[in-house]
N, C-alpha and C positions, 0 to 999 in steps of 0.2 A: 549468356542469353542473347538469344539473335535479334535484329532488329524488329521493333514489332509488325504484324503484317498491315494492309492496309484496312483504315475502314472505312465505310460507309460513307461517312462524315466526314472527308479526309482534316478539315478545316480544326476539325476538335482533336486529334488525332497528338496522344502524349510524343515527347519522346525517348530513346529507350532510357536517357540517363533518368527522365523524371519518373517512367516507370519503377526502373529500380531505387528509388530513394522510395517511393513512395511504398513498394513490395518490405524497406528497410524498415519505415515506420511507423506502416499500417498498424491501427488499434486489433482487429477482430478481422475474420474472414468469414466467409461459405463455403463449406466443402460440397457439393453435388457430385451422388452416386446415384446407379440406375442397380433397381433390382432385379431377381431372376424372375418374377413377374412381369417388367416391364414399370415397375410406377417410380418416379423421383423421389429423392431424398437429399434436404438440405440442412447439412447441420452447422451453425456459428461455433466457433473456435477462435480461442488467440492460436498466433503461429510466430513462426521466426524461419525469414528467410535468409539463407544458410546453403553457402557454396553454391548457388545460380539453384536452389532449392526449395521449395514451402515445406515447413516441421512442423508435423502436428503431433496433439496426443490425444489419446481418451481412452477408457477404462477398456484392460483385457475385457472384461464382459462382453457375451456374445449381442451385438444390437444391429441396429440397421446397418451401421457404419462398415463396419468389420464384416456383417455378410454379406453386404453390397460388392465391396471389393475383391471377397472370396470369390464371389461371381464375377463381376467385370472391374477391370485396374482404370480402365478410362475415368476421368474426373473433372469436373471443371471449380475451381477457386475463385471466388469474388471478394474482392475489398474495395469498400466504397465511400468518400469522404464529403457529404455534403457543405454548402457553404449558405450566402444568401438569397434570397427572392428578388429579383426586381424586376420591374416594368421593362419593356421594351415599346409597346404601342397601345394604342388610346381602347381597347377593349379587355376585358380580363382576361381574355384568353391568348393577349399577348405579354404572356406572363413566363420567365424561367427561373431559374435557378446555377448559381456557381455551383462546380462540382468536380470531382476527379474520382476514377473510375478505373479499375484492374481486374481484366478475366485473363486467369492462366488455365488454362486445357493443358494436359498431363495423364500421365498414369502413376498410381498411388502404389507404392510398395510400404512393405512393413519392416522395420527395421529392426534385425533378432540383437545384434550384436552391442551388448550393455557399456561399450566403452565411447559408441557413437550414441546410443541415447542419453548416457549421462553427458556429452558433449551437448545434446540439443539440450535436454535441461539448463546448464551450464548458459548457453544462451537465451532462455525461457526468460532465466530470472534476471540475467540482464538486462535484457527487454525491459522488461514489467515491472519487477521489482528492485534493483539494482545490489547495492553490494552493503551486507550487513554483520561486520568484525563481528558479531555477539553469537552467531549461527556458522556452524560446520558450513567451509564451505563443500562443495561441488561430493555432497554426500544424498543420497538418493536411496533410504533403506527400501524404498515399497519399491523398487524399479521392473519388479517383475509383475505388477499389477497393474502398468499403465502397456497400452499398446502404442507404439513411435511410428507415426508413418512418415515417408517422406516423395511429395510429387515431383516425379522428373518431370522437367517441363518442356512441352512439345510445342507451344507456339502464346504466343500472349497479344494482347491487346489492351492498350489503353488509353481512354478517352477524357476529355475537360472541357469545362466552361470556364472562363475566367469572365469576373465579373468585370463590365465594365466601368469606365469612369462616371461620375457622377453627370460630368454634362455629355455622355453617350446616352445615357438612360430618357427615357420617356422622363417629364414631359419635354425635356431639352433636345430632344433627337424623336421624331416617333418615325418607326420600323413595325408600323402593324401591318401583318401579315394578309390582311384584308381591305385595304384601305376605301374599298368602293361598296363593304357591307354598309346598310342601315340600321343602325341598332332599333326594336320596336321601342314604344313611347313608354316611358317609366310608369307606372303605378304607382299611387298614390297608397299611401297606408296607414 
């Protein structure tokens, strides 16, 4: 994976090791496709990232997912890990949130060959579910009913807030963003 590019915010801006740890142990993603209409589509998935790769699956059945990418391979993946609220300045609207944040833009292929999908299963339930002596391992009878995709990935981004300390936070520190607003006079209720 190449370094991430820059953003906006260069200030929140991950880096690429935190990226990838985070791509290692993200819960759940978003897959976004565009259809041959024109309109989005976003579908939640666990995945596992795999050889500088996102692995997903879901049912051969023909749906949005599968005709989307029939149509166009371009995709963008989201994983998003919120944390707390806190104050920064003396109005509510200087208010945020800790958080970390990973979009991978890529193109989605579909993966025919059964010895690297039972490989991403193989990974699936490592992930997720871990390792259980009592169950066949790395045995996959339905394997021909799920469809495997996997995003080569063409540039990524990711972004955080780290909360800060307790005496950076409002009311020990105030950083409101409007310091010369007048709030109007409270109401009485």
């Amino acid at each position: 994976m190449s370094r991430p590019p820059k953003v906006r915010r260069s200030d929140k801006q991950m880096s690429s090791a935190a990226v990838d740890k985070m791509l290692s142990t993200g819960y759940c993603g978003h897959i976004a496709t565009v259809g041959a209409d024109g309109a989005p589509y976003v579908c939640p998935l666990l995945y596992v990232w795999l050889n500088g790769q996102i692995w997903l699956h879901n049912t051969s059945a023909r749906g949005h997912l599968l005709t989307n990418i029939t149509h166009e391979t371009r995709a963008c993946f989201e994983i998003a890990v919120p944390g707390k609220v806190f104050a920064y300045g003396r109005y509510e609207c200087d208010t945020s949130i800790e958080y970390m944040s990973v979009i991978v833009f890529g193109r989605l292929s579909i993966v025919e060959d059964s010895t690297k999908k039972a490989l991403f299963f193989d990974a699936l339930m490592a992930k997720y579910y871990g390792n259980d002596p009592t169950r066949p391992k790395s045995f996959y009878p339905r394997l021909d009913e799920v469809t495997v995709y996997s995003l080569t990935v063409e540039r990524v981004t990711g972004k955080e807030t780290i909360l800060p300390s307790v005496d950076a936070q409002w009311p020990a520190v105030d950083n409101t963003k409007s310091p010369h607003a007048i709030p109007p006079p409270q109401r009485s209720q």
